[in-house]
N, C-alpha and C positions, 0 to 999 in steps of 0.2 A: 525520701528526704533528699535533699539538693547539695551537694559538693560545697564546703566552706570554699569561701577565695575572699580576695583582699580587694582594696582599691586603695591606691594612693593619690594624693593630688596637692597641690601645690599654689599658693596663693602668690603672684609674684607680686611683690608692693613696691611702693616706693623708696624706704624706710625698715621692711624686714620682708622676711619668707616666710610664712607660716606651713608647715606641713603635717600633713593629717595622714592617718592610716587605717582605715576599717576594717573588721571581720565582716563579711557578710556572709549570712544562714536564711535563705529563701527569703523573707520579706525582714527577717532583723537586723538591724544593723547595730555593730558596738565599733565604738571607737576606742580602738587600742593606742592610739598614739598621737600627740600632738605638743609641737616643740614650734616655737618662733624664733628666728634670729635675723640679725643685722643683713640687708642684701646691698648688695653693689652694682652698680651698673646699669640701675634701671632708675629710668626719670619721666613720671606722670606715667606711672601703670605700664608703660614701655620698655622694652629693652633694647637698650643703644650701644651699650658695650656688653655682646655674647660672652668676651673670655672672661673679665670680669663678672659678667651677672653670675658664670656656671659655677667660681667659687666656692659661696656660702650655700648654694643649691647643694654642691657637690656632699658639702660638709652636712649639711642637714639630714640628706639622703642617708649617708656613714652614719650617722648618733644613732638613726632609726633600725640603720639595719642592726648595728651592734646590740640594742638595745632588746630587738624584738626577733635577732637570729636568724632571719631572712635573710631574702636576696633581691631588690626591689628593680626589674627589668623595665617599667614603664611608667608612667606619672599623667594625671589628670589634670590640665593648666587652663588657665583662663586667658583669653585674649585681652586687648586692652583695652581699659574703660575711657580715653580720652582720644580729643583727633576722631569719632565716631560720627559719621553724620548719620539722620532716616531722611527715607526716601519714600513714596509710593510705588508698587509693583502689581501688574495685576495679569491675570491667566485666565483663559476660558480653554472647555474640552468640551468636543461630542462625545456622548456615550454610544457604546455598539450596544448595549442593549437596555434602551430605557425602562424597560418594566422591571428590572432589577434593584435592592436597594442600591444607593449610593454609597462605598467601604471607607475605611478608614486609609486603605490602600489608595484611593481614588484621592483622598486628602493630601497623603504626602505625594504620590505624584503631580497633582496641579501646584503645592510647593515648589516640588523642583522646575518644572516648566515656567512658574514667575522668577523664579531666581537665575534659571539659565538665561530667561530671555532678557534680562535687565540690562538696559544697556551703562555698562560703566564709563568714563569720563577715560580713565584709563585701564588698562587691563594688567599693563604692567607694573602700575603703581599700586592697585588696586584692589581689593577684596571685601567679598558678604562674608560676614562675621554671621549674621543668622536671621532669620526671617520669621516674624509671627504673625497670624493669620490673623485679622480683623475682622472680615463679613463673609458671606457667602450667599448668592445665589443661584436658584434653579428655576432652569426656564424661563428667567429673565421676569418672574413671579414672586415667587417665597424668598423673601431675605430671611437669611438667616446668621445669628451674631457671634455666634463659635459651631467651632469643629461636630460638636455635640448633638447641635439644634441639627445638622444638615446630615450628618451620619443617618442612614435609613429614611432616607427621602427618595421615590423615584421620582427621575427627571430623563429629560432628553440632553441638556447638556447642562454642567456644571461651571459655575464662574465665581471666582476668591479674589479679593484685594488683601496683599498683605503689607507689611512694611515690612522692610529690608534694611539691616544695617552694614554700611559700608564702612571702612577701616583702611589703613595701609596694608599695603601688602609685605611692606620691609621689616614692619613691626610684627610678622608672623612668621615670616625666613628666619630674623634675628633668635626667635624660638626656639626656632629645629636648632640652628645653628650651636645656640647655647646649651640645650637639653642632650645634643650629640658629644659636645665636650665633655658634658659630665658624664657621661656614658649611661642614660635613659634614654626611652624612645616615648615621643606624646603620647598616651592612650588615647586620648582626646583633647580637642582646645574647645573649649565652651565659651557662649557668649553670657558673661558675669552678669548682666541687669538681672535675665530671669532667673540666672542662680541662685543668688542671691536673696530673692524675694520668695525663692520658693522655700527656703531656708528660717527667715523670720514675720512673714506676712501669715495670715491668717486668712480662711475661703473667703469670711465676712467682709475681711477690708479690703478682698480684690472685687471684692462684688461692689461692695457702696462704694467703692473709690478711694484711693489710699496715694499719698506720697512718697514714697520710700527713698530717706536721703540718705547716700551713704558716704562717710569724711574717714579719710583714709589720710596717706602723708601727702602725696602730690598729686591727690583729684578728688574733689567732690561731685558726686553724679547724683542726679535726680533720674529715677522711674517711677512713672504714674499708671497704676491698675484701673480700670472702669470696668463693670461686667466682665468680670475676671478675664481679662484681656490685657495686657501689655497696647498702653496708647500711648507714649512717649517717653524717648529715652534723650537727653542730655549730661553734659557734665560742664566742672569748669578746670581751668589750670590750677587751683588753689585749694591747699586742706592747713591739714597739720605741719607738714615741716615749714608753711613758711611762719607759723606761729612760731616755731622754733624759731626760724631767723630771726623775725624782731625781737626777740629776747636776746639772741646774739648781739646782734649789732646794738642795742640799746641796752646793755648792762656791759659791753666788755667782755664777754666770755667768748667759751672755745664752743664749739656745736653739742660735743658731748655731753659737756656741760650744764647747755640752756636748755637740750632733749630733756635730761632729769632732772632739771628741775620745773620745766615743763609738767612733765609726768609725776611726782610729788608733790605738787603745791599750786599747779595751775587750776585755775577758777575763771569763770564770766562771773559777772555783776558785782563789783567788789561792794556796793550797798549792802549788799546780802551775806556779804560773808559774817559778820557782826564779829564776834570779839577778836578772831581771827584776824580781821584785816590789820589789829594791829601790833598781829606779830611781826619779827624781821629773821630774817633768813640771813646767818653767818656765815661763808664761805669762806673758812680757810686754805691758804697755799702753801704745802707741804716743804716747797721748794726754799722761798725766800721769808720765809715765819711769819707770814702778811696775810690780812682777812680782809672779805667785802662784806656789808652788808647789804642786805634789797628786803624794802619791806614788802609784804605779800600783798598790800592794798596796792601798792606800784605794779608790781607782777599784775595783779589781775586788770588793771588799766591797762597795760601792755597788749595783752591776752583778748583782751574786752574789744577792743579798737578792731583785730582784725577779724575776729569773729563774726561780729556785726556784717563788716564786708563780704566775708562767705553768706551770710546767710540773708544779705541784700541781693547777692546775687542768685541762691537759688529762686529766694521768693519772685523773684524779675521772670525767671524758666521759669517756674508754674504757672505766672500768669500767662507768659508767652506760648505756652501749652492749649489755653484755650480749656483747661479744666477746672481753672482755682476754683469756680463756682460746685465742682461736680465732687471735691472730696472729703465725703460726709462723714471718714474716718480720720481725717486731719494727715496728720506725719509721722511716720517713724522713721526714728534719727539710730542708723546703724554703723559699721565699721570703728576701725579704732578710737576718733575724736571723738564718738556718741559717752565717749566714759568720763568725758571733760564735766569737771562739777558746775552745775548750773546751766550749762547748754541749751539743756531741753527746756528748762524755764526760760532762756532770753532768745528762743527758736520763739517759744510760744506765745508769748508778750512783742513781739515781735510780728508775726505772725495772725492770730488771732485763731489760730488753727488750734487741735486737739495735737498734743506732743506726747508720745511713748518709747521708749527706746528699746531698739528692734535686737532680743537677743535673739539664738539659735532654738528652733523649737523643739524642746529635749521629749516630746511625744512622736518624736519619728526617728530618734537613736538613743542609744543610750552611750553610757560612756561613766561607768563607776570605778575612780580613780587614775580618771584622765583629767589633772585640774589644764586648766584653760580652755577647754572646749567648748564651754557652756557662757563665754565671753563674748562681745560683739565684734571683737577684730577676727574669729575663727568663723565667722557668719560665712565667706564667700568658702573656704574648704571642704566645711559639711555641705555647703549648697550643690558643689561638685561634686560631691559624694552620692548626696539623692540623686541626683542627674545621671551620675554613671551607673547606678547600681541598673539602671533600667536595661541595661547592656547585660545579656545574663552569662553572657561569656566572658565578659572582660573580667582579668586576675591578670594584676600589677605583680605580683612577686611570683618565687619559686621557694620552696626551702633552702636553708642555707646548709652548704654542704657539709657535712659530719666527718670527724678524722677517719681515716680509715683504716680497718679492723687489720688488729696485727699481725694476722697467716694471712699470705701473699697467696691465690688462686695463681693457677696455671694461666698460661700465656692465654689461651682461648677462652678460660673464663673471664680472665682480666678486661677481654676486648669487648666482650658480652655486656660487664656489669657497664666500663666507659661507655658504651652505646646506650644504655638503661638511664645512669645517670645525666647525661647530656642534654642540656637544655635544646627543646625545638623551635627557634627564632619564628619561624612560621607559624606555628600552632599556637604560640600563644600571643602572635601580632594578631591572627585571622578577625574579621569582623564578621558578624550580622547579620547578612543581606538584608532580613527585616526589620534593622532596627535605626532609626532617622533619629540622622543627629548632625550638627555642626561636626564635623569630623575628618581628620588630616591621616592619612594613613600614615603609620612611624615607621622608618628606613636608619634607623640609629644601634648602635651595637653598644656593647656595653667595655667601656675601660676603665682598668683600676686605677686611680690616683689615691694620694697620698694627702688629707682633709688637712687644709690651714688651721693655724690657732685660733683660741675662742676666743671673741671680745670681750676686755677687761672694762666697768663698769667704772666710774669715779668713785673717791671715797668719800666723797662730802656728805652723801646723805648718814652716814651713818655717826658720824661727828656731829652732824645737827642734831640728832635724834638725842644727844646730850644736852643741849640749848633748849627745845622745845620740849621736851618731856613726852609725856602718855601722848599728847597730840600726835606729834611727826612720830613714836613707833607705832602708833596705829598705822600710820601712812607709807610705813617702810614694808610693812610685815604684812598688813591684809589689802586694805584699798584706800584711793583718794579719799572716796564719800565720809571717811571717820573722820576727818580733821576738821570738817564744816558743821555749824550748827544745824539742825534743821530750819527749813523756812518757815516763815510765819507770813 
C-alpha cells in the first residue's frame, strides 16, 4: 500500500484564488479542502503586482492550514491563460537500434529536442509554457496521430510536429516572486488549457471534437480537442469582470456592489426571464437613508449586451481555428461565468452548436463534504490536481508541528529528536527524473506572516431578500438558477 501525501494547488484568477487541497492513496483522490477568496494584484490570469498578489494567497494558504493542521511547504499554480501565442515545432532522431520497439522515453525525449530547438523571438522575454504532440512519423512512412498509435513501432528514425505554446517570461518570474513572499515554493506551474479539460471533458468529446470555453473574470480561452489531441489554443482580454464594470458604470455603483449583484440576479436574455423580469431590485444606503432601484429586465439588458460580445468573439476563434466544421460534440461553457443563468442557451442560439456546461468530473475524485468543489469555477484546481498526482513523489505539506511533551530530554536527546523533527528542504523539493512535465524547480523557503483581514461582503442582498420573498432567498442561500423560471 502507498504512503498517503497531499497535493495543494492554487488557481490564480483575476477576481479570486481558489485553493484546493488533496489526500491522495495510490490511484484515489479526496478533496479535503477547498476555499475561494478575493485576489489582488493579478490582471488577465497574470500577475503584475507579486507583493500584492501573495496577500490573499498568503491568507488562503493560513485558513487551510489552520483548518486542516498542516504545514503546506509548496503549491501546484497554473501559468497564464492570456498573452499566449501557438506556434509549430518540429524534431527528427535516428535510432541506434532500429529493430527495437519505439518507448515512451523516446517520446518525451524528441519533446524535449522540439522545444530546446525552437527558436524564440526573444529568450529573455520569453518562455514555452508546454508543448503537445500532434503527429508522428516513422521512416518518413507510418503517420501516426498520438503518442499511442507510435509507441511500439520499429523504425530507423523517429519524426513529431508538436505545438508549442509561448508565454512571457515576466509573467512567470512574477510567480516565483510572489509564491517566495508568501513563503511557498511552486511544486509545479502547469499549462491550464489541458488541465483544465482534463478535468471536465469527456474521452468522447476529445475524440469527436469538443470546444471547451472557459470565462473566468479577466480572460475567456477557447481550447479545441480533435482525436483526442489538444489542436488549438486561444483566449481574449474579456470575461466577467468587465460585465461587472458595465454594471458599475451604468447603474452608479461601487464594484463591490455591481460584483453582487452581478452574482444574485444577473441573467442573459431578459425575454426569457418571464415573470421575473419584472421585478426590481431595491438597494438601500445605510449611510444617508436613500434607496436605488434597478429593475432586473434592465440588469439583464446590461448583462446581455456584453455577453453577446464575448461570445462574438470566441465563435470568431473557432472559426479562425479552422475546426468549426469538425466539433461534432459542440461546446462546453466552464469556469466561473458558465453559472450565469441563460448563457449556455444564448452561447447556443447563438452558436448553433450543442452547449453543456463543463463541471469537475466527480468520477476521478471524490470530495464528501467539501461544498464547492464539484462547481465550475474549482474546474482548473482539481484539473491540477489530476495532473500533479501523476508525480508520485510530490507531497505539498508536512504535518503540523505538535506542542511539545512536558518532561524536557537531555541535552543529546533534545538535539536527536530537533534533527527527527526538521523538515528536509531537499527531499521534499526532489523531482522525478522519469516523470515529464512543464516544471520549474522551486528555490523558495517558507516565512511566517501575519494573514490580512477577511473581506466584508455588502449588506444589500440580504435586505432584498425582504422585498422579493422566497425568490431572492432562494438566491441568497442556494443558487442563482432558483429565482428563473424554467424555459420553455
Amino acid at each position: 500500500m502507498q504512503a498517503e501525501r497531499y497535493i495543494a494547488a492554487a488557481d490564480l484568477g483575476s477576481s479570486k484564488i481558489a485553493l484546493s487541497v488533496a489526500k491522495i492513496e495510490g490511484d484515489d483522490i479526496q478533496i479535503i479542502y477547498y476555499k475561494e477568496i478575493p485576489s489582488d494584484g493579478i490582471r488577465y490570469s497574470c500577475v503584475f503586482n507579486p507583493k500584492r498578489a501573495a496577500v490573499p494567497l498568503r491568507t488562503a494558504i493560513h485558513e487551510a492550514e489552520e483548518e486542516l493542521n498542516i504545514k503546506i511547504l509548496q503549491v501546484v499554480v497554473g501559468l497564464p491563460r492570456y498573452n499566449v501565442r501557438q506556434e509549430i515545432a518540429s524534431a527528427r532522431m535516428e535510432r541506434s537500434d532500429p529493430s527495437s520497439c519505439i518507448s515512451k522515453e523516446e517520446i518525451n525525449t524528441l519533446k524535449s529536442i522540439a522545444i530546446d530547438s525552437y527558436p524564440l523571438d526573444d529568450d529573455a522575454k520569453e518562455e514555452i509554457y508546454g508543448a503537445v504532440a500532434q503527429s508522428f512519423s516513422a521512416d518518413e512512412e507510418l503517420v501516426c496521430a498520438s503518442e499511442n498509435d507510435v509507441v511500439g513501432v520499429t523504425a530507423d528514425a523517429l519524426e513529431g510536429n508538436f505545438k508549442v505554446f509561448v508565454g512571457a517570461q515576466k509573467a512567470v518570474s512574477n510567480i516565483d516572486i510572489m509564491l517566495n513572499d508568501t513563503g511557498v515554493a511552486p511544486a509545479r506551474k502547469l499549462f491550464l488549457p489541458n488541465v483544465v479539460a482534463n478535468a471536465v471533458l469527456t474521452d468522447g468529446e476529445k475524440e469527436n471534437g469538443v470546444a471547451l470555453v472557459e470565462i473566468g473574470a479577466g480572460v475567456t480561452s477557447l481550447t479545441i480537442y480533435r482525436g483526442r489531441i489538444l489542436r488549438h489554443y486561444s483566449s481574449i482580454p474579456f470575461a466577467g469582470r468587465v460585465i461587472t464594470t458595465d454594471i458599475k458604470y451604468e447603474c452608479g455603483f461601487n464594484e463591490a456592489l455591481a460584483e453582487n449583484i452581478k452574482l444574485a440576479f444577473g441573467a442573459c436574455m431578459p425575454e426569457k426571464l418571464q415573470s421575473l423580469s419584472e421585478k426590481v431590485i431595491q438597494i438601500n444606503d445605510d449611510e444617508n437613508g436613500s434607496y436605488e432601484q434597478l429593475p432586473v429586465k434592465y440588469l439583464s439588458e446590461i448583462i446581455t449586451c456584453r455577453v453577446r460580445e464575448i461570445i462574438e468573439a470566441i465563435l470568431f476563434q473557432i472559426q479562425d481555428s479552422g475546426y468549426a466544421d469538425k466539433l461534432r460534440n459542440g461546446i462546453v461553457l466552464t469556469g466561473g461565468g458558465a453559472n450565469m443563468v441563460n448563457i449556455a442557451n444564448l452561447l447556443k442560439e447563438m452558436s448553433g452548436y450543442t452547449v453543456r456546461i463543463g463541471y469537475p468530473r466527480s468520477q476521478a475524485f471524490s470530495a464528501e463534504g467539501c461544498s464547492g468543489v464539484a462547481e465550475t469555477s474549482a474546474a482548473a484546481t482539481i484539473g491540477m490536481i489530476l495532473e500533479a498526482k501523476k508525480d508520485f513523489r510530490l507531497n505539498c505539506i508536512e504535518d503540523a508541528v505538535r506542542p511539545a511533551a512536558p518532561a524536557a530530554p537531555a541535552d543529546g536527546a533534545a538535539q536527536q529528536s530537533a534533527a527527527e523533527e526538521a523538515p528536509a528542504p531537499e527531499n521534499l523539493f526532489a523531482e522525478d527524473p522519469s516523470f515529464q512535465s512543464e516544471v520549474i524547480t522551486p528555490k523558495a523557503k517558507r516565512t511566517d506572516s501575519q494573514p490580512p483581514k477577511e473581506h466584508k461582503l455588502v449588506k444589500w442582498i440580504r435586505k432584498q431578500t425582504k422585498k422579493m420573498g422566497e425568490a431572492a432567498e432562494g438566491a441568497f442561500d442556494s443558487t442563482v438558477g432558483s429565482l428563473f423560471d424554467d424555459m420553455k
